[in-house]
C-alpha positions as CSV (number, residue, x, y, z in Angstrom):
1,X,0.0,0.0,0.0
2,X,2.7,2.4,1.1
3,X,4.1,2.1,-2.6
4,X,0.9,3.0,-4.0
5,X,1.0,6.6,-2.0
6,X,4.6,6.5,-3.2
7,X,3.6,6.8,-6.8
8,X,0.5,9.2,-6.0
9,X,2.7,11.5,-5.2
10,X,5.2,11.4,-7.8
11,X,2.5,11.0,-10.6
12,X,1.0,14.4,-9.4
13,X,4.4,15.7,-9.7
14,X,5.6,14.5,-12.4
15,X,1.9,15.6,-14.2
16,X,2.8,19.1,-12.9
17,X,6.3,19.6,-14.0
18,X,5.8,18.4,-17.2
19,X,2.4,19.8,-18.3
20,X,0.9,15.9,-18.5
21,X,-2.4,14.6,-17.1
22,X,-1.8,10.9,-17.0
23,X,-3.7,8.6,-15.6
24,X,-1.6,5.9,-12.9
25,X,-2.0,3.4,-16.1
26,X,-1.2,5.3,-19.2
27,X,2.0,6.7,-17.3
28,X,2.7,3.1,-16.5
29,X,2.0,1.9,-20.3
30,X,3.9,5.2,-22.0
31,X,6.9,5.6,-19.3
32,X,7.2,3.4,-16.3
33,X,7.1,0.0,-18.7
34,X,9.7,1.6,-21.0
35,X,12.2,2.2,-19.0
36,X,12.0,-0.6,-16.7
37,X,11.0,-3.5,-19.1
38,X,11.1,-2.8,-23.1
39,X,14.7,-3.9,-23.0
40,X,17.0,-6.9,-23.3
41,X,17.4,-6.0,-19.4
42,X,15.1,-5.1,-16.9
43,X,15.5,-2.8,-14.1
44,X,13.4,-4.5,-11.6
45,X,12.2,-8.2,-10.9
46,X,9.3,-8.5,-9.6
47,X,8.9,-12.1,-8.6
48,X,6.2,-14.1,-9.8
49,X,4.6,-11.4,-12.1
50,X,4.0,-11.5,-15.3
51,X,6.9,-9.8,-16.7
52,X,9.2,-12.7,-15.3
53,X,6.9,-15.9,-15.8
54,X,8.2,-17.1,-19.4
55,X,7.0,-19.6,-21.8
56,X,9.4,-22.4,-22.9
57,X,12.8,-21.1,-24.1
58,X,11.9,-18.0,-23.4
59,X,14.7,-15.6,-21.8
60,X,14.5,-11.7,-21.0
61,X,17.6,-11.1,-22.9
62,X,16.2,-12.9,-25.6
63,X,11.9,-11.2,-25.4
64,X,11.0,-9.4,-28.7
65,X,9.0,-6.2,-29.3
66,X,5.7,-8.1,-29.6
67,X,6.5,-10.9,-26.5
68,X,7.6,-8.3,-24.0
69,X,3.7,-6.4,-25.3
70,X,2.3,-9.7,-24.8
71,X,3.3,-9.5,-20.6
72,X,2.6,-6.1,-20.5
73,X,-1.0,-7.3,-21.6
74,X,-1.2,-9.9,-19.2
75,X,-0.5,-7.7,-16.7
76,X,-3.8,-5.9,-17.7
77,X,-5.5,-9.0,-17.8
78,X,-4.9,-9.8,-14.7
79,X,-5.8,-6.0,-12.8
80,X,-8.6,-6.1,-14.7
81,X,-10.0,-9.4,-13.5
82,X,-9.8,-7.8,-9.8
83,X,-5.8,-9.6,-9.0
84,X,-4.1,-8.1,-6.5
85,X,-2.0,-9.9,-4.8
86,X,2.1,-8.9,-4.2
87,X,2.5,-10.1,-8.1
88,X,0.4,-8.0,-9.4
89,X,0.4,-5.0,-7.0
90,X,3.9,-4.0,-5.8
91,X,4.3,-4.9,-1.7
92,X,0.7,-6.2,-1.3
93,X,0.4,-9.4,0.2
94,X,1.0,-13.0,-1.0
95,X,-2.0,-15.0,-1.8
96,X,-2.6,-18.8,-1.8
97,X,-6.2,-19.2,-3.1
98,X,-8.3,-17.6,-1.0
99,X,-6.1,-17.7,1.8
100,X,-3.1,-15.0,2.3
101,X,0.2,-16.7,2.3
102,X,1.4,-17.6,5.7
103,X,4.5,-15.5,4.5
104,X,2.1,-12.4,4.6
105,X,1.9,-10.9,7.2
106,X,-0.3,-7.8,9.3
107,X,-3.1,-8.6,6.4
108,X,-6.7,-7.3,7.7
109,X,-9.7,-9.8,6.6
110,X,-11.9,-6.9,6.2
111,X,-12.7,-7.1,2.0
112,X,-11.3,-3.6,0.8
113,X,-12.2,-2.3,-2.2
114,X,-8.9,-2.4,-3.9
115,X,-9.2,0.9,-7.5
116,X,-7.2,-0.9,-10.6
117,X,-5.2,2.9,-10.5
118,X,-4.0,1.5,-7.1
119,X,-2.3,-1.3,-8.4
120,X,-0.7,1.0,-11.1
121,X,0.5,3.3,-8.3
122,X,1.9,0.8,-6.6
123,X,4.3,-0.3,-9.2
124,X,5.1,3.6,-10.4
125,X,6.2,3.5,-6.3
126,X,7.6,0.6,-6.6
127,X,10.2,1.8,-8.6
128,X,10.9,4.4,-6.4
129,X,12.7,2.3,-3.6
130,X,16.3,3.4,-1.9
131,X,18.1,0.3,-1.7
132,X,21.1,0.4,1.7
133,X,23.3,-2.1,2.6
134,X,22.1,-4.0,4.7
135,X,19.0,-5.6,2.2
136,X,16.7,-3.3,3.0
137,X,15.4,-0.2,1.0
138,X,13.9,3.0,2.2
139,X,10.6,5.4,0.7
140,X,10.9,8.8,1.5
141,X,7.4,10.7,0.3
142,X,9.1,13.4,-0.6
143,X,8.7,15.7,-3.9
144,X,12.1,17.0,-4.6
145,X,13.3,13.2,-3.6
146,X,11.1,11.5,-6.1
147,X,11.8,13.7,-9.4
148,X,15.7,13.4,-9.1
149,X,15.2,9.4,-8.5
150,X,13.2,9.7,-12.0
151,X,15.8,11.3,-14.2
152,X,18.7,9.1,-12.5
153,X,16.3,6.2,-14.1
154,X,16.8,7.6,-17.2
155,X,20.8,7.2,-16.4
156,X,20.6,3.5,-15.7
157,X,18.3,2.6,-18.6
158,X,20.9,4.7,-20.5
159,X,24.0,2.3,-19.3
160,X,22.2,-0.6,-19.5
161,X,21.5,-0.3,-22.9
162,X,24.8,0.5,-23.6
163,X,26.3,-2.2,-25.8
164,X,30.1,-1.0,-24.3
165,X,28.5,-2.2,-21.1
166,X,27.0,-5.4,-22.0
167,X,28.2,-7.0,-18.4
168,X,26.8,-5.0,-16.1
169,X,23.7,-6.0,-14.3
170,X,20.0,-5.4,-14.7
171,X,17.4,-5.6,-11.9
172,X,19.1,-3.1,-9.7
173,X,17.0,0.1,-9.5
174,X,17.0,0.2,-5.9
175,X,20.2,-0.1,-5.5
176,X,20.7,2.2,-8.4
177,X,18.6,4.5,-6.3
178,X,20.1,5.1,-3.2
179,X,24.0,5.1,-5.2
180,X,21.8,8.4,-7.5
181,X,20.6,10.1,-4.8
182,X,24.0,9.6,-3.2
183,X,25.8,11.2,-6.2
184,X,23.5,14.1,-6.8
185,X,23.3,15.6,-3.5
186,X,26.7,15.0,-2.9
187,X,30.0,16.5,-3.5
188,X,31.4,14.7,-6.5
189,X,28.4,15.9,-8.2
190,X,29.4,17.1,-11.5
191,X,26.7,17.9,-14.3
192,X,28.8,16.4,-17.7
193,X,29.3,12.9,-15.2
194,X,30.2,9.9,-17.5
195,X,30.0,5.9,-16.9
196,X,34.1,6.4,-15.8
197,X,33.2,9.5,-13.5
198,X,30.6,6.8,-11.3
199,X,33.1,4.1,-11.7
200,X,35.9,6.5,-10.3
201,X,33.5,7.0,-7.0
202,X,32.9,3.5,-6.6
203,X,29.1,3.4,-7.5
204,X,30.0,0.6,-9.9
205,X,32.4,-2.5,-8.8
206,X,34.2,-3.9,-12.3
207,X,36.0,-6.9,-12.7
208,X,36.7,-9.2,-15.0
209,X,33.5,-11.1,-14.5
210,X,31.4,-8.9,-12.7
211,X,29.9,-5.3,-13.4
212,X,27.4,-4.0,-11.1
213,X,26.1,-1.2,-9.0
214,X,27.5,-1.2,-5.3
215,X,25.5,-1.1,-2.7
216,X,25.6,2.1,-0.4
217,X,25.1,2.3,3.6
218,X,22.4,4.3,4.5
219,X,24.5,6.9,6.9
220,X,26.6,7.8,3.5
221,X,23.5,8.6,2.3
222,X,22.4,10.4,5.2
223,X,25.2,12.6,4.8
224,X,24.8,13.3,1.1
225,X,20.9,13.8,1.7
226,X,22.0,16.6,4.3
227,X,23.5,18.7,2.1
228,X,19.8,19.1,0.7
229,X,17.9,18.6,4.0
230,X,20.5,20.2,6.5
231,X,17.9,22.2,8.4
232,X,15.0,19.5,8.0
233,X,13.4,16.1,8.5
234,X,12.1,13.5,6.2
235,X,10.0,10.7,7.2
236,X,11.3,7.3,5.8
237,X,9.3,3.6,5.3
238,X,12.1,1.1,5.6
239,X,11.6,-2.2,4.5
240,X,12.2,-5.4,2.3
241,X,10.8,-7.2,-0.4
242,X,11.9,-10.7,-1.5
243,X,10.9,-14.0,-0.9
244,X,9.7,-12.8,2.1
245,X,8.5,-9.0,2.8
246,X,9.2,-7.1,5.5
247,X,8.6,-4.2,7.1
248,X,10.2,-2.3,9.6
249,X,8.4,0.6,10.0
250,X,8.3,4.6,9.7
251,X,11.3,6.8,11.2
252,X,12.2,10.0,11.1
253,X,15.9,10.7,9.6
254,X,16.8,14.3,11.0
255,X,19.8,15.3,8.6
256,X,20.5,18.2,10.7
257,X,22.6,16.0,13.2
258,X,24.5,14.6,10.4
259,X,25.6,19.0,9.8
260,X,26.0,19.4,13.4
261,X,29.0,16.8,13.5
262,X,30.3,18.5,10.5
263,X,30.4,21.3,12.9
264,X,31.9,19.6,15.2
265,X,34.7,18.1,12.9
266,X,35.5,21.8,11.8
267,X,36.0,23.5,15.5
268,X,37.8,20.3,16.4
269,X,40.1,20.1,13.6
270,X,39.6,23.0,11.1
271,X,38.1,23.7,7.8
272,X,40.4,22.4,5.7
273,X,41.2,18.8,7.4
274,X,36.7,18.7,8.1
275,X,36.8,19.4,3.5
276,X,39.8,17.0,2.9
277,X,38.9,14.1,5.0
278,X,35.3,14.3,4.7
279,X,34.8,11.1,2.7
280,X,37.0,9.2,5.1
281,X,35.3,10.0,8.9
282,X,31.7,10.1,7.0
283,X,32.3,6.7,5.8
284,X,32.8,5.3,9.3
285,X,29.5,6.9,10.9
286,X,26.8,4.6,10.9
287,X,25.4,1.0,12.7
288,X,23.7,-1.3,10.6
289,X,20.5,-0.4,9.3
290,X,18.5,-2.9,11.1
291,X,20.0,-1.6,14.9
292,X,19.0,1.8,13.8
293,X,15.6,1.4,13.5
294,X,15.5,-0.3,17.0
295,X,16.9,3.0,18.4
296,X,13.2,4.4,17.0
297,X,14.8,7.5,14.9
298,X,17.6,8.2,12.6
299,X,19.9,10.3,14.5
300,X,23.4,10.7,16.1
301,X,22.6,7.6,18.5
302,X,21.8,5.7,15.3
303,X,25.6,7.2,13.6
304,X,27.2,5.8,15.9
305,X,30.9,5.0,14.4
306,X,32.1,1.9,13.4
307,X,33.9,-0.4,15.5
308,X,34.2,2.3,18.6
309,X,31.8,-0.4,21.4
310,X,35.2,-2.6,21.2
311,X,37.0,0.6,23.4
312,X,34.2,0.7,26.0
313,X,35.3,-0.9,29.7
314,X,38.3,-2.5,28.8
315,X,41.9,-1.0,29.1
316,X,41.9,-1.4,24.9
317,X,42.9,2.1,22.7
318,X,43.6,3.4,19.7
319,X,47.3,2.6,18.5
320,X,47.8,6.5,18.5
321,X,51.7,5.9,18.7
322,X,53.5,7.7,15.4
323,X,55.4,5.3,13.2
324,X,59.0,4.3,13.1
325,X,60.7,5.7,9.7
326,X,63.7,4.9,10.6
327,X,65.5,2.9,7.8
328,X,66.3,-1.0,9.0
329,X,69.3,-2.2,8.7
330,X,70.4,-3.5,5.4
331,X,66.8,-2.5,4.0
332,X,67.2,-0.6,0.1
333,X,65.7,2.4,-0.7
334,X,62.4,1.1,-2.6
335,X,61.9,-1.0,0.1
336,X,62.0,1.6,2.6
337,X,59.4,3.6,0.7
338,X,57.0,1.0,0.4
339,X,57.1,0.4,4.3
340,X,56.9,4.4,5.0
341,X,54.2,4.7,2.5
342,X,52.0,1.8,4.5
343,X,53.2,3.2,7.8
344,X,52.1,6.3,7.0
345,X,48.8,4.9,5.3
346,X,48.1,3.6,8.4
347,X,48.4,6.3,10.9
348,X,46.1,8.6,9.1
349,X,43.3,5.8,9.0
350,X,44.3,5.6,13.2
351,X,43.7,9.7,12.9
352,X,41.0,10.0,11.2
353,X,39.4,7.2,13.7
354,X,40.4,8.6,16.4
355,X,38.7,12.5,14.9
356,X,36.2,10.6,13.9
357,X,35.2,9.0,17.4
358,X,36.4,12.4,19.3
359,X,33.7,14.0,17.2
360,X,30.8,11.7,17.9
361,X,31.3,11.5,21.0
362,X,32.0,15.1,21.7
363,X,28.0,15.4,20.0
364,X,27.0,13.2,22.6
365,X,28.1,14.2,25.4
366,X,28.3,18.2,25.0
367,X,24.9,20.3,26.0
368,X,25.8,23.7,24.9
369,X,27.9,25.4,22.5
370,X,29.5,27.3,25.2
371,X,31.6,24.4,27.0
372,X,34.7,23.2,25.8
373,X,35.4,20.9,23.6
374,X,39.3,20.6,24.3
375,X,38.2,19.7,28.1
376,X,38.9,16.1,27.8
377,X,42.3,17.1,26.0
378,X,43.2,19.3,29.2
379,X,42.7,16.4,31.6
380,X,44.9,14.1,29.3
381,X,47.6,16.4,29.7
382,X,47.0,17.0,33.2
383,X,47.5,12.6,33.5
384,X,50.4,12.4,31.0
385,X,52.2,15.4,33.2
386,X,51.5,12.9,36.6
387,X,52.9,9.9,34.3
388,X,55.7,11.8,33.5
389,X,57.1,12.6,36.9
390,X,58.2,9.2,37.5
391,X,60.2,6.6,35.9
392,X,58.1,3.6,37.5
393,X,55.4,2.0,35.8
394,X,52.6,2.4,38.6
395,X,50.9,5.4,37.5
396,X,50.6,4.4,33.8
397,X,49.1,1.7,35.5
398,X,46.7,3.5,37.2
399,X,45.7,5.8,34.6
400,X,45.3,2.8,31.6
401,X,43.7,0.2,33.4
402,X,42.1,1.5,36.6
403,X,40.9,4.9,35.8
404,X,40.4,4.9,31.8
405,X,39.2,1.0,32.0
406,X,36.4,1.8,34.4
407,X,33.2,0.9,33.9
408,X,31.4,2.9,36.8
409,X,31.5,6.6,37.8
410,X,32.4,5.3,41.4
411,X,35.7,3.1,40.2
412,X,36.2,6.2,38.1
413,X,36.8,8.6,41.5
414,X,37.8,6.2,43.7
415,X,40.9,5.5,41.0
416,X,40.9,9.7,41.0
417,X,41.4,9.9,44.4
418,X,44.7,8.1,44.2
419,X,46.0,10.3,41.4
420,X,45.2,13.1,43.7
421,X,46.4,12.0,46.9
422,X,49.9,11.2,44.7
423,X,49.5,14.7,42.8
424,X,49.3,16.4,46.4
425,X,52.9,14.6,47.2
426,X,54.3,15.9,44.0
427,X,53.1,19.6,44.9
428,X,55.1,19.3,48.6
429,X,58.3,18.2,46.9
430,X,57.4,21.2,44.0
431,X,57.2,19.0,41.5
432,X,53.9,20.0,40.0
433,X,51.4,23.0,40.4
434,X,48.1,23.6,42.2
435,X,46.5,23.9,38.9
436,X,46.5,20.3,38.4
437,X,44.1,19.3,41.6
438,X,41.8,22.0,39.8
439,X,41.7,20.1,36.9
440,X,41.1,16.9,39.0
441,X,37.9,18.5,41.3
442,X,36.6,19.8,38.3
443,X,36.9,16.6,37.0
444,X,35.3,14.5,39.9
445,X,32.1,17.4,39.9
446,X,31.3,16.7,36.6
447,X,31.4,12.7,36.5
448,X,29.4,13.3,39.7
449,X,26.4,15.2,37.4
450,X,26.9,13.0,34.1
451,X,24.3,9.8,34.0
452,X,25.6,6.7,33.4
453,X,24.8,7.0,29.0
454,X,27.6,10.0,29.4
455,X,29.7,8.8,31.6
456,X,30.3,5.6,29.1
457,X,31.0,8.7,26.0
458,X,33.6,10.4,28.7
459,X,35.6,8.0,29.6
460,X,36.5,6.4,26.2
461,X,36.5,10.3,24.7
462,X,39.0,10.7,27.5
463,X,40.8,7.2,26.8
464,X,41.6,8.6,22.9
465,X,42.5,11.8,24.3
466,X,45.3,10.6,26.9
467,X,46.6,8.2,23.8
468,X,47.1,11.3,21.1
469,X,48.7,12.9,24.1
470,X,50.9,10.7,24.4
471,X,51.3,10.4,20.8
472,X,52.5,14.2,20.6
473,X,54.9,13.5,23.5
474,X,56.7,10.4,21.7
475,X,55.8,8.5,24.3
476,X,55.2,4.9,23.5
């Protein structure tokens, strides 16, 4: 049903922007069945419908003019006989019989009175789908959205009836989707784009035996979507259909979080390294699909970094420590550059992680623009100083795994409260400075008013923060 809407409002549109009054069929008969199947390839498979039940010997690649007609008028046929089930009428239900499928599921029993434009609608939506990674695919009822998902059909039908391109695969239009929308409101976005200028972003994967449109994770998307949406919200349908339908439900994906961690990235970091970079640290935002939608929203819970739970209660860190480019003995020159090029390779991916992460978490855990965002940074130093004034390994110790592998605010102070107690030793002897236990109270206060959600951010924001400190003091 929710594809049928789908294709309501774009038909409206689409009627609108290009002086047309079509009915939901004739635009199905003169555009949709065009593009999608009057061609050696298809862009969608429906299963079960007519446009994929063949005769004996018969092959899509291989359909003429008159036998791909002949499905189209089974289609009719079969819409006008009062057939409606999910192969005839994109994301309705299964039907055995009488009976629904026991693969259907939250099907009514009441007998509604199904309009044959419905079932047209529903297919015009059904085109209209924004595949993710993750096998699921997204609806956004959305004007603007709709209109630039129909000229990027235009695009694929283009390359797959390029005969230069006779390897790459049909059947993708939602994936094709989301990897458009991606590219259009994005950066690379350039108007005289080629087959090479995709392939150069990765929205195709070549090889030697396959060629295909890669799938794109939603919180890429996100970001792109932003750029349009940056001060707005879009409600999204996410769901699946296959062998099996399903349906997750409706969210709301507010972009404007994914602009206030650009923000963030550009106070933290700068302009320049928040433009050059950006590809990198948006790539890692994101859980899978399926986790966000159990958070209830698409938001900054929901882009959440990749892989940063592994740091949380444990005395585990970033490797933060700068590479050795020292030459090894008896190693040549090309040798040497390939192990500095790796090396350094390397330890920006471990930078941009650890940006990355600061960022998030910073988002989390900050409440107003007016506090600091360096704070964490301060305390690191204020450890690395008390690490520092002694040769022994008992205060590393304390600091890595007692106070930054806690996993409650009380283990948190009662570990503080050695650091002070030693801190208060070092000032007697003049060894370090008052300013220091400030640091530390105004440490303790604050864990004191976080909740427990914060507290987690804090302490593994604080965890990075000690390591790049460490980092810029070559200590390993």
């Amino acid at each position: 049903m929710i594809a049928s809407t789908i294709g309501r409002t774009f038909l409206k549109a689409y009627n609108k922007k290009y002086n047309k009054n079509y009915s939901a069929k004739e635009f199905f008969d003169k555009v949709y069945f065009q593009y999608f199947f009057n061609s050696k390839k298809y862009m969608q498979w429906v299963t079960n419908s007519p446009f994929v039940q063949m005769k004996a010997g018969q092959k899509v690649d291989k359909l003429n003019d008159t036998e791909r007609k002949e499905k189209l008028e089974n289609l009719h046929e079969k819409i006008d006989k009062g057939e409606c089930d999910a192969s005839i009428a994109i994301g309705f239900p299964a039907a055995e019989g009488k009976e629904f499928a026991t693969t259907s599921g939250l099907v009514t029993d009441i007998n509604l009175k199904i309009d044959k434009e419905d079932i047209y609608y529903s297919w015009i939506g059904g085109g209209f789908g924004i595949g993710v990674a993750g096998g699921y695919s997204i609806y956004f009822d959305n004007v603007e959205l709709l209109l630039v998902l129909f000229e990027g059909w235009k695009v694929y039908r283009k390359y797959l009836d390029d005969k230069t391109l006779e390897k790459l695969r049909g059947n993708q239009i939602n994936t094709w989707n989301g990897q458009w929308l991606n590219f259009f409101f994005g950066n690379d976005y350039v108007e005289d784009f080629d087959f090479n200028t995709l392939q150069n972003i990765d929205i195709f994967k070549v090889s030697d035996t396959v060629l295909e449109v890669n799938t794109i994770k939603w919180s890429k998307l996100f970001f792109s979507l932003s750029n349009k949406f940056s001060n707005s919200s879009l409600i999204g349908y996410v769901f699946s259909l296959g062998q099996t339908n399903k349906t997750l439900g409706f969210y709301s994906f507010y972009f404007n979080k994914a602009e206030g961690l650009r923000k963030f990235y550009r106070r933290l970091f700068g302009d320049q390294a928040a433009i050059k970079q950006a590809k990198q640290y948006e790539e890692l935002f994101g859980i899978h699909i399926k986790r966000a939608c159990e958070l209830g929203t698409f938001g900054l819970k929901a882009l959440e970094p990749k892989d940063l739970r592994k740091y949380y209660g444990d005395s585990s860190t970033l490797k933060l420590t700068k590479p050795n480019l020292n030459i090894k003995k008896g190693e040549d020159t090309n040798a040497y550059e390939e192990r500095k090029k790796k090396l350094l390779k390397k330890d920006n991916e471990n930078l941009i992680y650890y940006r990355t992460y600061k960022t998030w978490l910073l988002a989390m855990i900050t409440k107003n623009k007016e506090e600091s965002l360096e704070y964490t940074k301060e305390v690191a130093e204020a450890l690395q100083r008390y690490r520092k004034r002694t040769n022994k390994t008992d205060r590393i110790n304390l600091i890595k795994t007692e106070l930054l592998a806690s996993k409650s605010k009380k283990a948190f102070i009662n570990t503080l409260v050695k650091i002070v107690e030693s801190t208060k030793e070092d000032i007697l002897k003049g060894n370090a400075e008052d300013l220091e236990l400030n640091i530390y109270k105004s440490l303790r206060d604050r864990i004191h008013m976080m909740n427990t959600e914060d507290f987690g951010y804090f302490v593994v924001l604080l965890k990075f923060d000690f390591a790049y400190v460490e980092r810029e003091n070559n200590i390993n």
